[in-house]
VODRENLUM-205638 format. One record per residue (C-alpha): x, y, z; residue in three letters. Coordinates in nm, 3 decimals. Example, Ala and Ser with C-alpha at 12.3 -4.5 7.8 and 13.67 -1.06 7.14 Angstrom:
! VODRENLUM-205638
{node {1.230 -0.450 0.780} 'ALA'}
{node {1.367 -0.106 0.714} 'SER'}
//
This chain:
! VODRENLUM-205638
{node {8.361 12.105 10.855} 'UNK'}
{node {7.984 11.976 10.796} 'UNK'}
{node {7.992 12.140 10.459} 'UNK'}
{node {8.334 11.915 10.376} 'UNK'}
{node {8.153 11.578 10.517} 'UNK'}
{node {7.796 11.659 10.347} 'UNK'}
{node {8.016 11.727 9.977} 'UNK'}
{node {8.219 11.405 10.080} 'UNK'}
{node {7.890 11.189 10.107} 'UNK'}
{node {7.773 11.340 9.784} 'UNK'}
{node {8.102 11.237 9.586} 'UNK'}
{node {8.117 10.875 9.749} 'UNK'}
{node {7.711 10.833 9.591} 'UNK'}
{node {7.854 10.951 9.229} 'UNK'}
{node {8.114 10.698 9.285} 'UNK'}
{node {7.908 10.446 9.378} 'UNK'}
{node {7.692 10.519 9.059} 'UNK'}
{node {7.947 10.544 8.824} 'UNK'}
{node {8.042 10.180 8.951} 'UNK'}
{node {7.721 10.073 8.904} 'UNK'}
{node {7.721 10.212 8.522} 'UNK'}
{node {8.032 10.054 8.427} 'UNK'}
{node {7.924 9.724 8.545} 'UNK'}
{node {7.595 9.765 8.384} 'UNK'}
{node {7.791 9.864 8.046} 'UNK'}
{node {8.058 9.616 8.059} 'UNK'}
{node {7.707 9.388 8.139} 'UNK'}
{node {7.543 9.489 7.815} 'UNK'}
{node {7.863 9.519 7.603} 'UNK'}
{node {7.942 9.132 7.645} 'UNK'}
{node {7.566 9.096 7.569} 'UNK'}
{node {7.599 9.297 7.264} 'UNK'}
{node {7.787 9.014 7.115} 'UNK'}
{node {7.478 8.809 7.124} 'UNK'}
{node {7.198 9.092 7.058} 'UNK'}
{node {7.273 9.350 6.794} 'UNK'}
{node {6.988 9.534 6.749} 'UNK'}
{node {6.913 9.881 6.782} 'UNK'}
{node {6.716 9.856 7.100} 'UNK'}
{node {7.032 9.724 7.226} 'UNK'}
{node {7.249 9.979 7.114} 'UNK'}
{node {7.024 10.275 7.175} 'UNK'}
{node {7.059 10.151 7.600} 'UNK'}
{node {7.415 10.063 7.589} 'UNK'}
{node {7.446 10.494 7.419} 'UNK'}
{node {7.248 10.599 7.696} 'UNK'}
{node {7.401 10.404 7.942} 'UNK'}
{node {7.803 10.572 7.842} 'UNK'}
{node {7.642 10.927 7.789} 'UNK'}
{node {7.490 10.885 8.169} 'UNK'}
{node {7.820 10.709 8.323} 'UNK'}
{node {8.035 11.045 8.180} 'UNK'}
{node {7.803 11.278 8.322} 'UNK'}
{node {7.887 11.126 8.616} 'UNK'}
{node {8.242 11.100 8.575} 'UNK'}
{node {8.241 11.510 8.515} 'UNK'}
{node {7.995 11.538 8.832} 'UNK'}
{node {8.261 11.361 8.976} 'UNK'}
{node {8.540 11.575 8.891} 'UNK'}
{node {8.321 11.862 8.976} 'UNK'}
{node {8.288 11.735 9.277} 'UNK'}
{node {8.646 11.693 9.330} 'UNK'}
{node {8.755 12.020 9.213} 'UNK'}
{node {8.506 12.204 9.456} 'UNK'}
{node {8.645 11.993 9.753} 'UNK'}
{node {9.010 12.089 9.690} 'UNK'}
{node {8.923 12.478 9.613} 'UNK'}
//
């Protein structure tokens, strides 16, 4: 059972991050209206490719809990 709660903890933190991402994207997306330089875009990249790695951490995550 500890092994279940400590995995549980882990997946509720790489939820909380990927919430964090999105809002950050969504955040710089509406701001990419305003600012289109490549600065800009090179964040708003870095910030999707870190938010999916998440997301599959996530699903990792979830598929180890269920197995």
């Amino acid at each position: 059972m500890y092994v279940k709660k400590k995995r549980s903890k882990k997946l509720k933190k790489l939820e909380e991050e990927h919430t964090y991402l999105d809002k950050k994207v969504q955040q710089l997306t509406k701001d990419r209206l305003k600012d289109r330089s490549t600065e800009s875009k090179d964040i708003l990249s870095r910030l999707k490719r870190t938010k999916l790695m998440v997301k599959d951490a996530i699903a990792k995550a979830k598929a180890t809990l269920t197995n």
